[in-house]
C-alpha positions as CSV (number, residue, x, y, z in Angstrom):
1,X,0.0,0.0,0.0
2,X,1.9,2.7,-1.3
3,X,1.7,6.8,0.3
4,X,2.4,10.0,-1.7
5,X,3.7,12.8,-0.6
6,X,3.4,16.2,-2.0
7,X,4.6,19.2,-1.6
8,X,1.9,22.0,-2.3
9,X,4.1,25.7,-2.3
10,X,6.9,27.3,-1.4
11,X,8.3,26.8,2.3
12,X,7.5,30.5,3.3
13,X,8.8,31.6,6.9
14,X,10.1,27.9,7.4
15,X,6.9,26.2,6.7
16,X,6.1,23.4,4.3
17,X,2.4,22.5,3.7
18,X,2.7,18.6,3.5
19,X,-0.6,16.7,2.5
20,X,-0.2,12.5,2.8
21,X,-2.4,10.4,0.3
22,X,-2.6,6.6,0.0
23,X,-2.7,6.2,-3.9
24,X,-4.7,3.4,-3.6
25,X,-7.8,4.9,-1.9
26,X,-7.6,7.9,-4.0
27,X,-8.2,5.9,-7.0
28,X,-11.1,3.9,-5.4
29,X,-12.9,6.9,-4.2
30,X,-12.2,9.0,-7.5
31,X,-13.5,6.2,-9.6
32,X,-16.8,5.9,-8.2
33,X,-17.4,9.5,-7.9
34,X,-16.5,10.1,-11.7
35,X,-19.9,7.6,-11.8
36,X,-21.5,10.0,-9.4
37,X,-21.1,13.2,-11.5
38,X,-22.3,10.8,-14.2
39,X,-25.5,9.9,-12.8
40,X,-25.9,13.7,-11.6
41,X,-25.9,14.3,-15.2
42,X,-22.8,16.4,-15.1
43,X,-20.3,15.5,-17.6
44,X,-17.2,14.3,-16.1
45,X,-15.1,14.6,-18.8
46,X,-15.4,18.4,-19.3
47,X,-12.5,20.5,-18.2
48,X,-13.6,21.7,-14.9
49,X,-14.7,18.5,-13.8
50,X,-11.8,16.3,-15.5
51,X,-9.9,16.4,-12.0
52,X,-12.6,16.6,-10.0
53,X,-12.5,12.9,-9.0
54,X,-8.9,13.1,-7.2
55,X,-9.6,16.4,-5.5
56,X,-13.2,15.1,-3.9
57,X,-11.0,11.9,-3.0
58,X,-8.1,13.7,-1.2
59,X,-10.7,16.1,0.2
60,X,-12.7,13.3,2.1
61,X,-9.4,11.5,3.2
62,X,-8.1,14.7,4.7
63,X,-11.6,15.1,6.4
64,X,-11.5,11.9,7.7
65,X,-7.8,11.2,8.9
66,X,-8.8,11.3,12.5
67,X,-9.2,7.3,12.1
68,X,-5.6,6.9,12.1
69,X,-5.1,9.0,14.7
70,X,-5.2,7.8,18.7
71,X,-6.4,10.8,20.8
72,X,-5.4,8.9,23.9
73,X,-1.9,8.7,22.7
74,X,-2.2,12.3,22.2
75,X,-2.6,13.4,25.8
76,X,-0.1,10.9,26.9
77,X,2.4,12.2,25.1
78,X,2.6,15.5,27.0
79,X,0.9,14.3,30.7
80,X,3.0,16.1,33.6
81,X,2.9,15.3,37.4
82,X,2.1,19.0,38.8
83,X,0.1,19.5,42.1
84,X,-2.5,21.9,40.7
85,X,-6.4,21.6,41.7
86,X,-7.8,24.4,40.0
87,X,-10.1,24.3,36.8
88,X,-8.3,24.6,33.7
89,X,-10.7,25.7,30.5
90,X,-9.6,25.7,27.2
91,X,-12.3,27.8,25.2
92,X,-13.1,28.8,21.5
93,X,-11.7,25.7,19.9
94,X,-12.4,25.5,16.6
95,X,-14.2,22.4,15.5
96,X,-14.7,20.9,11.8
97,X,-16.3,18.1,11.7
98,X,-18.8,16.0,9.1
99,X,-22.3,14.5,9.6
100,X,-22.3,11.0,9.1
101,X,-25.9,11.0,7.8
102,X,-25.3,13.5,4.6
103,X,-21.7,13.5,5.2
104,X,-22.8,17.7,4.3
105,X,-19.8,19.4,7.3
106,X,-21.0,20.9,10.5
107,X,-18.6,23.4,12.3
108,X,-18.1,25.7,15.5
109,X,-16.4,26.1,18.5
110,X,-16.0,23.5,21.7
111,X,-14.8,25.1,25.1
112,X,-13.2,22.0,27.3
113,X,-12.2,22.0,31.1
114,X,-10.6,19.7,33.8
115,X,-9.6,19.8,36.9
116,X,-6.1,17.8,37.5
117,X,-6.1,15.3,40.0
118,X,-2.0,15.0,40.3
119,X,-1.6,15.3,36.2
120,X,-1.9,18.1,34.1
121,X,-1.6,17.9,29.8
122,X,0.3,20.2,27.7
123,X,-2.6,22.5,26.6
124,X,-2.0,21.9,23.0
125,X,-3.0,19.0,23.3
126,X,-6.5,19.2,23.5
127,X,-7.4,20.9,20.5
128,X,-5.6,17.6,19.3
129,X,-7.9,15.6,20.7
130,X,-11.0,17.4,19.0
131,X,-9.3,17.4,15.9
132,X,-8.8,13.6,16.4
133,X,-11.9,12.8,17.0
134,X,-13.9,15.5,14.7
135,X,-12.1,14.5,11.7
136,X,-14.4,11.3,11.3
137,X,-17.8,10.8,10.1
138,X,-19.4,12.1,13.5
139,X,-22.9,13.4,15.1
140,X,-22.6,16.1,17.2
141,X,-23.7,14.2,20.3
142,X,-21.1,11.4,20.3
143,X,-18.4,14.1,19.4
144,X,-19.3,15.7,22.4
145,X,-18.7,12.4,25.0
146,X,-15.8,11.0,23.1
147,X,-13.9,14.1,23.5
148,X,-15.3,13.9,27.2
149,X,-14.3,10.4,27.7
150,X,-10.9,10.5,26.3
151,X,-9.8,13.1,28.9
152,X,-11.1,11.5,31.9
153,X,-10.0,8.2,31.0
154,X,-6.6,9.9,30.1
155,X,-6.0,12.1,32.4
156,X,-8.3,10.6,35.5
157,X,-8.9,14.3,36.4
158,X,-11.5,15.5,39.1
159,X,-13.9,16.0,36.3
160,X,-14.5,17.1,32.6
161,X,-16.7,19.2,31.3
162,X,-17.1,19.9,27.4
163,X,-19.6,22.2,25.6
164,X,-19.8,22.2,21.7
165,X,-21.4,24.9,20.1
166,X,-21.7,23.8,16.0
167,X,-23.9,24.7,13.0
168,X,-24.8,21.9,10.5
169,X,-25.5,22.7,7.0
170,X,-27.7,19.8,6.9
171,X,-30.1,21.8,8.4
172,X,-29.0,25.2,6.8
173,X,-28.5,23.6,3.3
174,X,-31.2,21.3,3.0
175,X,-34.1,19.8,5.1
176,X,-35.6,22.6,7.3
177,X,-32.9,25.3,5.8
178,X,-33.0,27.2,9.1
179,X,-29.7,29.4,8.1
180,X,-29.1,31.1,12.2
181,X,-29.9,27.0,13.5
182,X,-27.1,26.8,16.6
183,X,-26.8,23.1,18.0
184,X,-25.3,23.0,21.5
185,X,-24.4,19.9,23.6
186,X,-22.7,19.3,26.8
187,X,-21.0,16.1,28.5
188,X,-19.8,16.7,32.2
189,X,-18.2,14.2,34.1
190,X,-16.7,13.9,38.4
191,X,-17.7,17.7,40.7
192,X,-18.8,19.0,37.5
193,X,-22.0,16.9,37.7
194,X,-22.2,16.6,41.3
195,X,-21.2,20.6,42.1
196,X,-23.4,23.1,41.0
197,X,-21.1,25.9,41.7
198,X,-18.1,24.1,39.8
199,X,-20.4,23.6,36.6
200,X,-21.8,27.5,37.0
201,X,-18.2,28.8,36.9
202,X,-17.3,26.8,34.1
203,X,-20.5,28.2,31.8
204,X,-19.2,31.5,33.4
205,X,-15.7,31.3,31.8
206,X,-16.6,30.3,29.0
207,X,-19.2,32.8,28.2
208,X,-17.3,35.8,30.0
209,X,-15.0,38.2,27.8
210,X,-11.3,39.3,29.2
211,X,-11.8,42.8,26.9
C-alpha cells in the first residue's frame, strides 16, 4: 500500500504545507465519484470536472484522517505530574467536523475544562484531541462524550466538562434550511456533575469576555 507525498508551495517563513495520500484509496474513491457526477448528469469529462475525482478523493481522506489518529496517545504524550487543583478551561476551539448521515460538514467552536487530580496535559494538546476525533464521520452528540471520555480516561482528572457549540448545513443547506440553526451539547463528568457551583463557573468562563 503505497503513500504519496506532495509538496503543495513554497516553504515561506520555514513552513512546508505537506498533505499525505494513499494512492490506492484515491483511485477507489475517485472512480466511483466520476460515476457520481455521471448519474448527476454532469459530464465528467469536461474540463472543470476532468480532476474533479482526485480532489473530492483527497478532500474526504483529509476530512477523515482522525481514524488513524489515537487521541489517547495524544494526551499521553505530553501528561506532567504537577500539584495543581484548580479548573483549567480551554475555550473557542475550533471544531470541523462532518455528519455521518449527509456526510454535508457541521462546524463551530467546543470550550473543554478539567480539573487535575495529580496530572496536568500540555494545553495543545486538547485541541488535538477534538481534531482527532472530529475528523471522522461524527454526530454532534457522540463528538461531544468522546472528547469527554478520552480526557477523563486519560487524564483521571477531578472532572471534565465539554460544551460544543456547531452549525450543521444539513439543516441550513437542506431539510428545514434554518440558516441562524445553533446546536449545542454538553458532557460533564466527576464535581462538575455533582457541584453546582463548579459547573456555573465553568458556563461562566466560557461565556465571559477578558476585553
Amino acid at each position: 500500500m503505497s503513500t504519496k507525498e506532495a509538496l503543495n508551495g513554497e516553504s515561506r517563513d520555514g513552513y512546508v504545507k505537506i498533505d499525505r495520500y494513499n494512492d490506492e484509496k484515491i483511485e477507489a474513491v475517485a472512480a466511483h465519484y466520476k460515476d457520481i457526477l455521471s448519474q448527476l448528469g454532469e459530464d465528467p469529462e469536461r474540463e472543470g470536472l476532468v480532476k474533479t475525482p482526485e480532489r473530492v478523493a483527497k478532500a474526504l481522506q483529509y476530512l477523515t484522517h482522525g481514524y488513524d489518529i489515537k487521541p489517547d496517545e495524544i494526551l499521553k504524550s505530553a501528561m506532567f505530574k504537577e500539584d495543581y487543583s484548580q479548573m483549567v478551561v480551554v475555550k473557542d476551539i475550533e471544531v470541523y467536523s462532518m455528519c455521518e448521515h449527509h456526510m454535508l460538514p457541521f462546524f463551530g467552536k467546543a470550550h473543554i475544562a478539567y480539573i487535575p487530580n495529580g496530572h496536568i496535559v500540555g494545553l495543545s494538546k486538547i485541541p488535538r484531541v477534538v481534531d482527532a476525533f472530529s475528523r471522522r464521520l461524527q454526530v454532534q452528540e457522540r463528538l461531544t462524550n468522546e472528547i469527554r471520555d478520552c480526557i477523563q480516561n486519560t487524564l483521571s482528572p477531578m472532572g471534565v466538562a465539554v460544551v460544543m457549540e456547531c452549525k450543521h448545513l444539513c439543516m441550513s443547506m437542506r431539510g428545514v434550511q434554518k440558516q441562524n440553526s445553533v446546536t449545542t451539547t454538553s458532557a460533564f463528568t466527576g464535581t462538575f456533575l455533582s457541584n453546582d457551583k463548579t459547573r456555573a463557573e465553568f458556563l461562566r468562563l466560557i461565556t465571559a469576555s477578558l476585553d
